[in-house]
N, C-alpha and C positions, 0 to 999 in steps of 0.2 A: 375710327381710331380713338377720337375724343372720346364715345361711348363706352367704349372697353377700358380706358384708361381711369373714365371715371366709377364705373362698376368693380375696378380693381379696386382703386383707391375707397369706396367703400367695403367692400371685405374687409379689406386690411385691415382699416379704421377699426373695423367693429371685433376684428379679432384682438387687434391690440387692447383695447379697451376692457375688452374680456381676462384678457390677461397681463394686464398692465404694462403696455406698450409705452413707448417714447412720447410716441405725438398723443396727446389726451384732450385734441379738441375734437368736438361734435363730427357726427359722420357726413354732415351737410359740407365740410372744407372741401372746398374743388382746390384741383393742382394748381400751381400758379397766380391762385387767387391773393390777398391783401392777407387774408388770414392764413392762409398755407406760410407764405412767404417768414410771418411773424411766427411760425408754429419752428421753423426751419431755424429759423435764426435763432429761436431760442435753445434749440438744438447742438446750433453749429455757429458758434458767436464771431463773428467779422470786427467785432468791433474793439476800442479800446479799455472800454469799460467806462471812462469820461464819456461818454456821447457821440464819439467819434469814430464814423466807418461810412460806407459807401450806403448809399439809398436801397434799401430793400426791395427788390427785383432789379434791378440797374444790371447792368453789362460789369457793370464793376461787380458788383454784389455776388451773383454769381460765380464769376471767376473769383472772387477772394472762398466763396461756398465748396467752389471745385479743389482749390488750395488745398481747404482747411482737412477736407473729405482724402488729400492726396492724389486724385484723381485728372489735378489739372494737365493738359497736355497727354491724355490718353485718349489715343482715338477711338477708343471704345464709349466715348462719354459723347451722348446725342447734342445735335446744334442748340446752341442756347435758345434759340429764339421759337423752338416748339415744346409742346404737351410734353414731349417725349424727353428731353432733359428734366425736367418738372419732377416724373414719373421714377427716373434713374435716380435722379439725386433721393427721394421719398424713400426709394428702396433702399439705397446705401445706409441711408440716416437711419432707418426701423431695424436695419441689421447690426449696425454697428454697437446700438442700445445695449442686447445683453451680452455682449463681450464688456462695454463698459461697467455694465453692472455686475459684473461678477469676477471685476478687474482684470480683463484681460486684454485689455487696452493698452499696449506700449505706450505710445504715442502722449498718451496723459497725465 
C-alpha cells in the first residue's frame, strides 16, 4: 500500500510540476514526511501568522488541516495515524489549487 501511495505521489508531483501545480517541491517528498508536512502547510496555513499553531504533523495539526480543508468530521476522511490520510489530504490540497487560482474558491 505504502508502494502505490508513493508511486502516486510521484506522478502527481511530476505532473503538477509540469504544469504548475500547488506543491512545487522535488518529487523525492514522501507523504507524511517533515517536508510533505511543510509543503502542506504552506498550503493550508493552521497558524496565526505570529508563530503561533499546532506542531506540524501533531494530532492537533492535522485536525486544524482537516478543519481548514472542511473536511473534519467526515467519515470519508482516512485515520490520521496512516499513509492513507497523508495521501487524502495531498489530493484534496492539488485539487483544491486550481479552483483557487482561478478564483473560484468561496471560502477565500
Amino acid at each position: 500500500m505504502t508502494r502505490i501511495l508513493a508511486v502516486a505521489l510521484l506522478l502527481t508531483t511530476a505532473c503538477a510540476q509540469a504544469g504548475g501545480g500547488l506543491l512545487s517541491a522535488p518529487t523525492t517528498v514522501v507523504l507524511c514526511s517533515a517536508p510533505w508536512n511543510q509543503a502542506i502547510e504552506a498550503s493550508v496555513p493552521t497558524g496565526d501568522g505570529q508563530g503561533h499553531g499546532p506542531d506540524l504533523g501533531s494530532e492537533e495539526w492535522k485536525s486544524a488541516i482537516e478543519f481548514r480543508l472542511g473536511v473534519r468530521g467526515n467519515p470519508d476522511v482516512p485515520d490520521r495515524a496512516g499513509d492513507a490520510w497523508c495521501g487524502y489530504i495531498d489530493r484534496l490540497v492539488r485539487e483544491r489549487a486550481p479552483a483557487e487560482a482561478a478564483g473560484l474558491d468561496q471560502g477565500a
